[in-house]
ROKOL-918617 format. One record per residue (C-alpha): residue number from 1; residue in one letter; z, y, x. Coordinates in nm, 3 decimals, decimal comma. Each point is the difference from the previous one (the first is absolute). Example, Ala and Ser with C-alpha at 12.3 -4.5 7.8 and 13.67 -1.06 7.14 Angstrom:
! residues 2
R     i   aa        zz        yy        xx
R     1    A     0,780    -0,450     1,230
R     2    S    -0,066     0,344     0,137
//
This chain:
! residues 433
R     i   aa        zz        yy        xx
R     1    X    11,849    18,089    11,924
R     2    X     0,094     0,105    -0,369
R     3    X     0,208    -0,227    -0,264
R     4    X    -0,272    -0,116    -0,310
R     5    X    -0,108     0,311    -0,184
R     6    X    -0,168     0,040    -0,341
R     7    X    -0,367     0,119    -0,045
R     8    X     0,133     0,338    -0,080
R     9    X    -0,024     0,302     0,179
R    10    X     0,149     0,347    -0,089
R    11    X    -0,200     0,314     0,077
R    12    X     0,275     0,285     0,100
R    13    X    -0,125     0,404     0,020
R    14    X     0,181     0,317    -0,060
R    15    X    -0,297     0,092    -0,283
R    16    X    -0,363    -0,130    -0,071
R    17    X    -0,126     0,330    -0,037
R    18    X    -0,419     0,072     0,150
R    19    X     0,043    -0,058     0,347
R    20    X    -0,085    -0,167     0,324
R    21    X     0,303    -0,258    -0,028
R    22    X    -0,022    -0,024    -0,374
R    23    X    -0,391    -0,088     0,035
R    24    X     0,122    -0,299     0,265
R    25    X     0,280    -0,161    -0,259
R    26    X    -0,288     0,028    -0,251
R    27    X    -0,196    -0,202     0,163
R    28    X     0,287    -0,221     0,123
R    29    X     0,030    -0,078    -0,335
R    30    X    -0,313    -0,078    -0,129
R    31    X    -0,036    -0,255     0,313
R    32    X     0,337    -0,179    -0,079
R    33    X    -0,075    -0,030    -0,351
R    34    X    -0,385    -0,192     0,101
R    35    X     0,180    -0,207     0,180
R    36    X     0,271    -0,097    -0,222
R    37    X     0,304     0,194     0,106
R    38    X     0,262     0,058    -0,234
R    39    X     0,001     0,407     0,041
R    40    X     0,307     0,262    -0,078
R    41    X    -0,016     0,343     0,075
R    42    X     0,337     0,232     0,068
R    43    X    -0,054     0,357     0,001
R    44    X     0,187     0,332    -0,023
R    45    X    -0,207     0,181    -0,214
R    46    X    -0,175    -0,082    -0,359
R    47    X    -0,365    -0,111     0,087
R    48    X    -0,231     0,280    -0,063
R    49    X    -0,274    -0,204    -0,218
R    50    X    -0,035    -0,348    -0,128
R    51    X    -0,222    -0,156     0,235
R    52    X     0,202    -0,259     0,186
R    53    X    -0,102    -0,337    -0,132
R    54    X     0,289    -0,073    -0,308
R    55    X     0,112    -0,365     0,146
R    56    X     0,129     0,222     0,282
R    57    X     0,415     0,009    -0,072
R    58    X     0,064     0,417     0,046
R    59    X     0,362     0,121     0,125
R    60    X     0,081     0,389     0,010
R    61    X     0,305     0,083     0,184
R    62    X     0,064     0,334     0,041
R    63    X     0,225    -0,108     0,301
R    64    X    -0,302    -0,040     0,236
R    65    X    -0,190     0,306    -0,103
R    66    X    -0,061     0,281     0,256
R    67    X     0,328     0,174     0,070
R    68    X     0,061     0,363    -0,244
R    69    X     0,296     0,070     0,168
R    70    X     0,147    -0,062    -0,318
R    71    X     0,413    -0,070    -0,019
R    72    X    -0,033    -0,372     0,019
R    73    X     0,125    -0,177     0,303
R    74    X    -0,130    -0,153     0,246
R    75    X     0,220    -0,285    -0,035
R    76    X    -0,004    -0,048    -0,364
R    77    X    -0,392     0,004    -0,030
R    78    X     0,048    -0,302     0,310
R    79    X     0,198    -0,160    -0,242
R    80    X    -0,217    -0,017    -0,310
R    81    X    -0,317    -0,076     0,220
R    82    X     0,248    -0,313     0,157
R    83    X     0,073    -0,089    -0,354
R    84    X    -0,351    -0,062    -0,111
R    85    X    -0,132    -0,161     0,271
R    86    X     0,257    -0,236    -0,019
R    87    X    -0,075    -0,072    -0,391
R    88    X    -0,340    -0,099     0,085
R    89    X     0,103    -0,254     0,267
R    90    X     0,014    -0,053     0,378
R    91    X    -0,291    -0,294    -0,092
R    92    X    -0,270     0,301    -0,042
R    93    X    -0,201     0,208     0,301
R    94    X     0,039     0,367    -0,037
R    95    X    -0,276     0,187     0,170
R    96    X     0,123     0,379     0,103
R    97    X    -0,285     0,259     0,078
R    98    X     0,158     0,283     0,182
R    99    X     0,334    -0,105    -0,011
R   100    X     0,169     0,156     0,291
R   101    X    -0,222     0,340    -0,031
R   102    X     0,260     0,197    -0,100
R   103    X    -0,060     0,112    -0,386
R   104    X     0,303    -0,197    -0,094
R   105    X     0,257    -0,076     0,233
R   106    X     0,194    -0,206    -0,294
R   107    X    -0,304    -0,260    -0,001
R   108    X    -0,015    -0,004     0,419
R   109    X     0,375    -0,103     0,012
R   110    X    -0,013    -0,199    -0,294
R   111    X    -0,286    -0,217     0,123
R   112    X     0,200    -0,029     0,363
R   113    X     0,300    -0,141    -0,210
R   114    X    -0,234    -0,257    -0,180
R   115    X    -0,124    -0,103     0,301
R   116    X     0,319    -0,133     0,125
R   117    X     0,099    -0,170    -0,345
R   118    X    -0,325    -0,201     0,052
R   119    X    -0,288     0,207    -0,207
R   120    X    -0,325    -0,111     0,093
R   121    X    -0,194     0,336     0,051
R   122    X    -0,429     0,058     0,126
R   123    X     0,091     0,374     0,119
R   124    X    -0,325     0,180    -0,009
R   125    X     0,025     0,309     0,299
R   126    X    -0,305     0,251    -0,138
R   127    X     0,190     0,294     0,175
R   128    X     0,258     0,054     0,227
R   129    X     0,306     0,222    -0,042
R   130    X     0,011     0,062     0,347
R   131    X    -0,276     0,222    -0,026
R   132    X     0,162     0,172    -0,273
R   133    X     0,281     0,209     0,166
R   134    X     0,124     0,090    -0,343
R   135    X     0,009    -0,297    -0,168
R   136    X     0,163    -0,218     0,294
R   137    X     0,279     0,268     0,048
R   138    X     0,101    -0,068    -0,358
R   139    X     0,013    -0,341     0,039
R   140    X     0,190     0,062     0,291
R   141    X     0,268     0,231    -0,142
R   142    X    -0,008    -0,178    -0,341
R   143    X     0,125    -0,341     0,209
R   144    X     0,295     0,163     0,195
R   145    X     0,224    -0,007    -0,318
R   146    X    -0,172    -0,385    -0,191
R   147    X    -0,116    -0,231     0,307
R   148    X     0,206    -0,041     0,364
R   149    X    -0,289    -0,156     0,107
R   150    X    -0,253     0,145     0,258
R   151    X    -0,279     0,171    -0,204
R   152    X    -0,293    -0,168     0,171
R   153    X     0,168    -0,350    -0,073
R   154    X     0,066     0,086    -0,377
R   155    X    -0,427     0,133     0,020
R   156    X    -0,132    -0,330     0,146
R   157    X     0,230    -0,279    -0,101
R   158    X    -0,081    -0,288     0,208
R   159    X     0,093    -0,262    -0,213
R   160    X    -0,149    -0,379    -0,015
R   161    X    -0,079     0,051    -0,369
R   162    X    -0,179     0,367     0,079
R   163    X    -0,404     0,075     0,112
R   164    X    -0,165     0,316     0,073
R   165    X    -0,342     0,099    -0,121
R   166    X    -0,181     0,293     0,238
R   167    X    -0,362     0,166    -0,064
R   168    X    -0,102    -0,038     0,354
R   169    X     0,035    -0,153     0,361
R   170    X     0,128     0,313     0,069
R   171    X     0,280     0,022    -0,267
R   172    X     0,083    -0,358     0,091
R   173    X     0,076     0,102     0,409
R   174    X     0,220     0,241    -0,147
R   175    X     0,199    -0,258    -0,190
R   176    X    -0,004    -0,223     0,272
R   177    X     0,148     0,278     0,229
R   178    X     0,279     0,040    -0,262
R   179    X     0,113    -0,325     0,110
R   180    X    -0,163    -0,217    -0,329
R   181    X    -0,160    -0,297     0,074
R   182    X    -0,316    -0,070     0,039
R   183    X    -0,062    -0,255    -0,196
R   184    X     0,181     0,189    -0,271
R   185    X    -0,262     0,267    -0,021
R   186    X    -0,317    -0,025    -0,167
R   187    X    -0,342     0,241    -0,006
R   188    X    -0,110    -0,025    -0,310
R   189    X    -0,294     0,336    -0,066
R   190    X    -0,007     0,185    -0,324
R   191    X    -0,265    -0,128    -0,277
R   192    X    -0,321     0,243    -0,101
R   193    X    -0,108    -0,019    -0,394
R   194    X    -0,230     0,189    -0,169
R   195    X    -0,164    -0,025    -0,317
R   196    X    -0,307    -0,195     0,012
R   197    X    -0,187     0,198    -0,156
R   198    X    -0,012     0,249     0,290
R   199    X     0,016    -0,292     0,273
R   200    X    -0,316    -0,231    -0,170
R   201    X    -0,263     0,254     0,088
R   202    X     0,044     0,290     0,205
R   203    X    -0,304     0,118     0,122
R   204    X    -0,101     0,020    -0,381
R   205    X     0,272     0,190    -0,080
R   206    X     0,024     0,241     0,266
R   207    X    -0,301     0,204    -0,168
R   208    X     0,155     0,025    -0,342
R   209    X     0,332     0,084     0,130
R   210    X    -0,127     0,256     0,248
R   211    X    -0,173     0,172    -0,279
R   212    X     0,365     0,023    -0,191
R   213    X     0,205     0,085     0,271
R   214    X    -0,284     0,304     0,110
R   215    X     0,030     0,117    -0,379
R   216    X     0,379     0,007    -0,040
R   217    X     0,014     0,174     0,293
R   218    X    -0,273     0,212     0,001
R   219    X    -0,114    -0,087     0,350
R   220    X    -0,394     0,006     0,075
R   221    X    -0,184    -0,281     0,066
R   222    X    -0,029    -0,123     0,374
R   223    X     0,347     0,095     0,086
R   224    X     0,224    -0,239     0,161
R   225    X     0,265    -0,139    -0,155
R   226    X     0,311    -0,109     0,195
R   227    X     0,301    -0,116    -0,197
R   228    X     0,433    -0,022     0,124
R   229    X     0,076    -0,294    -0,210
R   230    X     0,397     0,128    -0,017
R   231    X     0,256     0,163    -0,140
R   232    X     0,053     0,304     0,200
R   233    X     0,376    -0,049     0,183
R   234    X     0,043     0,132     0,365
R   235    X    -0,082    -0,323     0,231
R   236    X    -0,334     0,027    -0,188
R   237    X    -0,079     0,292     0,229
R   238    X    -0,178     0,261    -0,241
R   239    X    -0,056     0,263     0,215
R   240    X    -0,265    -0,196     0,252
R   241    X    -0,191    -0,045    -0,351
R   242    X    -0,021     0,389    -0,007
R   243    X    -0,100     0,009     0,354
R   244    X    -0,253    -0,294    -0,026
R   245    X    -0,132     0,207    -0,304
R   246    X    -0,108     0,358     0,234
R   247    X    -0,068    -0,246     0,271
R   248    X    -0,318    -0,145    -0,226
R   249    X    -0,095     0,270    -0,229
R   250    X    -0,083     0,051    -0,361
R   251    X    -0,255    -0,300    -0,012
R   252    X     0,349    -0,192     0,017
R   253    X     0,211    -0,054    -0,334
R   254    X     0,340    -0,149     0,073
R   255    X     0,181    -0,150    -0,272
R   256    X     0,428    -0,066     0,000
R   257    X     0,082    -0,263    -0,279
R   258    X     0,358     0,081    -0,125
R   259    X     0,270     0,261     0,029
R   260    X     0,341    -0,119     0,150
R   261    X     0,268    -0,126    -0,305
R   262    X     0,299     0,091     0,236
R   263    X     0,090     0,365    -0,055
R   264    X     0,087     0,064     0,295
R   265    X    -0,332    -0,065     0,132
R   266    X    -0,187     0,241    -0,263
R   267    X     0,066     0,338     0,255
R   268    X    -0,154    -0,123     0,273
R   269    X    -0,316    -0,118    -0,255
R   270    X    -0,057     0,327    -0,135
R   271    X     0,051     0,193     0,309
R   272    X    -0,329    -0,227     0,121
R   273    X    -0,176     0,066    -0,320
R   274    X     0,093     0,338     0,003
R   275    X    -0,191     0,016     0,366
R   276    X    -0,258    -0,189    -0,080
R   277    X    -0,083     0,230    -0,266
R   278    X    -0,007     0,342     0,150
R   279    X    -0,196    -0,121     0,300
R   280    X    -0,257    -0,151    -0,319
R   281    X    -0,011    -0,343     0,130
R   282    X    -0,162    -0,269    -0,123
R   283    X     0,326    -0,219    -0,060
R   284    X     0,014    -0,133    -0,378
R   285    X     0,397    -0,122    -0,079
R   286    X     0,145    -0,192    -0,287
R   287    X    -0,400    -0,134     0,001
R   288    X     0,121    -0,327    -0,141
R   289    X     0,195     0,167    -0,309
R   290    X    -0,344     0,100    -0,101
R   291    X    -0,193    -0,303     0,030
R   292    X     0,079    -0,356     0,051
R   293    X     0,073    -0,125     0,330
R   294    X    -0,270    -0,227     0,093
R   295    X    -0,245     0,185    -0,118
R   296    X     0,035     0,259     0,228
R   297    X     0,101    -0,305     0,329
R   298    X    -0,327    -0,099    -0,064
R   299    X    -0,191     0,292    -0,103
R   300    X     0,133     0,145     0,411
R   301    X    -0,209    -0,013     0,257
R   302    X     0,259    -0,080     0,199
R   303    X     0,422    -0,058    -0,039
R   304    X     0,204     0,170     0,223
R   305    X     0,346    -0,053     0,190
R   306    X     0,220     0,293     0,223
R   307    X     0,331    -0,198    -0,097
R   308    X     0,230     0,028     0,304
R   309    X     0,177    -0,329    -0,094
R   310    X    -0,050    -0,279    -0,259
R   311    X     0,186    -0,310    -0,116
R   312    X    -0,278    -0,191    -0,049
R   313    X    -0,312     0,208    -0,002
R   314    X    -0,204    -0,053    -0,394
R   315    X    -0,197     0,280     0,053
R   316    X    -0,144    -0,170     0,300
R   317    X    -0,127    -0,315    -0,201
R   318    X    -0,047     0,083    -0,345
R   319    X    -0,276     0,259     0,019
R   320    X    -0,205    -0,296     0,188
R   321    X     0,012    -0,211    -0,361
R   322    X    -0,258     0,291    -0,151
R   323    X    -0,191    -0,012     0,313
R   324    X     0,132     0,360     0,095
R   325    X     0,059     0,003     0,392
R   326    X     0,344     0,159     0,098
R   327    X     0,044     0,237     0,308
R   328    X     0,274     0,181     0,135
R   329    X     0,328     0,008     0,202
R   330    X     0,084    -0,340     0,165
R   331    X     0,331    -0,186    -0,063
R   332    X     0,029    -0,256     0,224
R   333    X     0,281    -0,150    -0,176
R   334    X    -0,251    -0,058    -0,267
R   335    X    -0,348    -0,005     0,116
R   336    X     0,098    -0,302     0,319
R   337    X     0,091    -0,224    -0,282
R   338    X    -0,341     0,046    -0,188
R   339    X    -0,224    -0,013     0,313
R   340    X     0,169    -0,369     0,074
R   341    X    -0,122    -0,086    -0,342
R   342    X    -0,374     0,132     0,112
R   343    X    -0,027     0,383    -0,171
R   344    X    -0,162     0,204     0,195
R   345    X     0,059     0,389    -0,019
R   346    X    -0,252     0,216     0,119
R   347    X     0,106     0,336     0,001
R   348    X     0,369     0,055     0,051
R   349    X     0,160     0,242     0,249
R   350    X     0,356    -0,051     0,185
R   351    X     0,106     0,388    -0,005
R   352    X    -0,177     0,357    -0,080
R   353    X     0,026     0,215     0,318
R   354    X     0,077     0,381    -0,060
R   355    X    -0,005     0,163     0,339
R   356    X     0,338    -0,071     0,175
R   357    X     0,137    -0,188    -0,341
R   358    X    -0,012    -0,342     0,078
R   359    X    -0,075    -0,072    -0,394
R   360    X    -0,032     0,192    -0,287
R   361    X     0,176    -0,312    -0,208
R   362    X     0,324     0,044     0,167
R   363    X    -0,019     0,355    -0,028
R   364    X     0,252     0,246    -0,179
R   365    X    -0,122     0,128    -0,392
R   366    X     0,040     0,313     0,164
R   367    X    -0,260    -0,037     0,314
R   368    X    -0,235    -0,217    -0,227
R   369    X    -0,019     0,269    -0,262
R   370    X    -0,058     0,237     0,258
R   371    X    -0,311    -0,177     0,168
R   372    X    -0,110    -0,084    -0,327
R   373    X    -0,051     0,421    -0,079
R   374    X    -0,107     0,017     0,414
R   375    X    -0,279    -0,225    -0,065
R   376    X    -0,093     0,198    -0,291
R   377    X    -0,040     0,353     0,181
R   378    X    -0,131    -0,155     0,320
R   379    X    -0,294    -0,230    -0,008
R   380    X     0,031    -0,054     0,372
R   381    X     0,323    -0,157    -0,056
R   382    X    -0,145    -0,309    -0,199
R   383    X    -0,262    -0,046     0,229
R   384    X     0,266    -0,011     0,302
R   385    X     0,186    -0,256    -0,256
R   386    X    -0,306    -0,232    -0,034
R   387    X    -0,099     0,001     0,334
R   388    X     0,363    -0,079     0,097
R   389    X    -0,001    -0,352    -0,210
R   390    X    -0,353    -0,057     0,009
R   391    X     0,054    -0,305    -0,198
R   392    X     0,043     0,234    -0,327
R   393    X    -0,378     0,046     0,015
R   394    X    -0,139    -0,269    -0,046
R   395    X     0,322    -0,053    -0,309
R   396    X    -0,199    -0,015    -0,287
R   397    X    -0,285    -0,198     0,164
R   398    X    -0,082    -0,287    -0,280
R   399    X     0,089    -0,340     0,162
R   400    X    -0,282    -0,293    -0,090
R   401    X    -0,069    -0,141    -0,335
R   402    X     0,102    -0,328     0,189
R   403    X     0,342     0,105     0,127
R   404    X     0,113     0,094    -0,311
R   405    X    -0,078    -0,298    -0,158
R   406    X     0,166    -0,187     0,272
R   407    X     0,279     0,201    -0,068
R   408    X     0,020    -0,045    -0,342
R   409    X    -0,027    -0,395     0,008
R   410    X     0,244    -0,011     0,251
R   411    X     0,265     0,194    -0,189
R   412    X    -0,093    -0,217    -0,338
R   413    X     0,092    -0,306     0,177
R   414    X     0,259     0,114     0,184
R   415    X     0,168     0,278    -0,200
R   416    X    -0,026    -0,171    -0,360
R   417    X     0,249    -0,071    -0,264
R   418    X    -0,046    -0,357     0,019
R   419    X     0,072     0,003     0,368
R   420    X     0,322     0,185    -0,039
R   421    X     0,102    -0,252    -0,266
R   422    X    -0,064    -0,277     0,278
R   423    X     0,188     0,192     0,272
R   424    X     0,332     0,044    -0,251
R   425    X    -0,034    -0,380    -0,065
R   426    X     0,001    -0,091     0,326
R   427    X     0,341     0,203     0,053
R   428    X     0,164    -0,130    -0,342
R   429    X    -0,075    -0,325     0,114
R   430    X     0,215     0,038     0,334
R   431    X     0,251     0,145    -0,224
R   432    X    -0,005    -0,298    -0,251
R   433    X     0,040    -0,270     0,229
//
């Protein structure tokens, strides 16, 4: 299918800064280095530390960073992108995460006109700009004036010498609707890493990390700890934390990882903190700016999800690694994909009925905020909730000792480095010939 290629494969990203996408092409790059890839690395901003492995070749061009609306054209940052791809040579695989998403138009059109000079490209699809309004309207507008070409032909170049990359069976319908090939597309799930120190034993270290989390938080002992392993954007859906919070009472301690980093984010995060303080809830944010990470995953009795849409769904799987069970909202998109490969979730709920609203997920800030302070000056409200979505009571109902272990072996084998490493070969090797 593909002229001879070298053993070299070029890892493209607007930035490498802590993040979902940046965790993946970490990993990426530890697997192709065990198994004896040559490994460069092109991305728009300076790395923030030093901990990619130093026989990794690193690349900053500014050209492919997220657009600043700076003065720069469009055209001219196409042409400088062009211009180094072309210096490293047509006989290496670029693989793109997020290339069409809508950050950077320059790289989306510049990657389109590659594609037709005969650049071999893996394009990795984590996200979708059409469900980003705002970002595929710029790449629509920012097109009229550079490309002639239809917009959804210069997003998914079908090309002999260009393969997709998808997170799910879902993700890879979608593509397949688009008009690309099926044999073009290929699932390949997100890796889970933790440190082993946390992963080895558990059980053992649930007791000692309870006891730290209960004193840096002040919480008594016997309470129930439930931790949102997330940074706090919209789609993470806040507000039903806040609800699920007066739903289950002060024996309940719900803990929120991370702020958002996008600004634009932060007024929607305080106005939730703001509410969750002056009805005195017990809803702990920022926890994991004041104590590491996995010591509060597996200090929780249990991890929770009220996402209204995922990519690829960590917080799903990872929790299961420090035998914490996870509960929540379903995604289907997500949670189909893991039940094929034998998880089993226990307590997750489709929707939260609030009298005639349908969901309380879907629901404006405005009429969650309000049932939020309802349910607060009307106990008869949360018991019309509960018995509406009787599922919810049995949410925090511990599954067997059994199940999660299942879980957790399942996701090791499944979900590891060394299997993503394996998956990627498999593709490079297509693309090798």
């Amino acid at each position: 299918m593909f002229k001879k290629k070298s053993k070299e494969i070029y890892i493209v990203h607007y930035h490498l800064h802590k993040g979902g996408v940046s965790s993946v092409i970490k990993a990426q790059i530890d697997a192709l280095l065990k198994l004896s890839y040559k490994v460069g690395l092109i991305v728009g901003a300076p790395l923030e530390s030093n901990n990619i492995d130093s026989k990794v070749k690193t690349i900053v061009l500014p050209q492919i960073a997220y657009t600043n609306n700076d003065n720069t054209s469009t055209a001219a940052n196409i042409e400088k992108i062009v211009n180094l791809f072309q210096k490293i040579g047509k006989n290496k695989i670029f693989h793109i995460h997020n290339h069409n998403l809508g950050k950077n138009p320059a790289l989306t059109y510049a990657v389109y006109l590659l594609a037709l000079k005969g650049f071999s490209f893996v394009l990795h699809i984590h996200d979708f700009s059409e469900d980003r309004p705002d970002n595929y309207k710029t790449l629509y507008l920012e097109k009229q004036d550079i490309i002639k070409t239809p917009l959804h032909e210069v997003l998914y170049p079908i090309k002999k010498n260009v393969v997709y990359t998808v997170l799910t069976h879902e993700d890879k319908g979608r593509l397949i609707k688009f008009g690309i090939p099926m044999n073009k597309v290929f699932i390949i799930p997100n890796p889970i890493k933790l440190s082993s120190e946390q992963v080895i034993n558990p059980q053992k270290n649930k007791i000692e990390n309870r006891e730290k989390v209960n004193k840096t938080f002040a919480i008594k002992k016997n309470k129930n700890l439930i931790i949102y392993p997330i940074r706090a954007i919209p789609r993470k859906n806040i507000g039903e934390i806040l609800l699920l919070s007066i739903l289950f009472g002060k024996d309940y301690h719900f803990f929120i990882t991370q702020p958002p980093t996008n600004k634009k984010y932060l007024d929607l995060y305080n106005h939730w903190k703001k509410l969750s303080t002056q009805h005195n809830l017990n809803i702990h944010f920022e926890a994991g700016q004041r104590i590491d990470f996995e010591i509060l995953l597996n200090a929780a009795d249990f991890a929770i999800s009220t996402s209204i849409k995922e990519g690829f769904g960590l917080s799903f799987l990872e929790p299961w690694l420090l035998e914490t069970p996870v509960v929540g909202r379903r995604l289907n998109n997500s949670c189909n994909d893991f039940e094929v490969q034998g998880l089993t979730f226990s307590s997750l709920y489709n929707q939260i009925k609030v009298n005639k609203f349908p969901d309380f997920g879907f629901l404006s800030i405005e009429d969650q905020s309000k049932i939020i302070s309802n349910c607060i000056l009307d106990n008869n409200l949360c018991g019309q909730i509960l018995n509406q979505n009787s599922n919810l009571k049995n949410l925090f109902t511990p599954p067997t000792q059994s199940l999660i272990q299942r879980n957790k072996e399942i996701i090791k084998s499944i979900y590891s480095t060394s299997k993503f490493g394996e998956n990627l070969n498999d593709i490079y090797k297509r693309v090798l010939g």
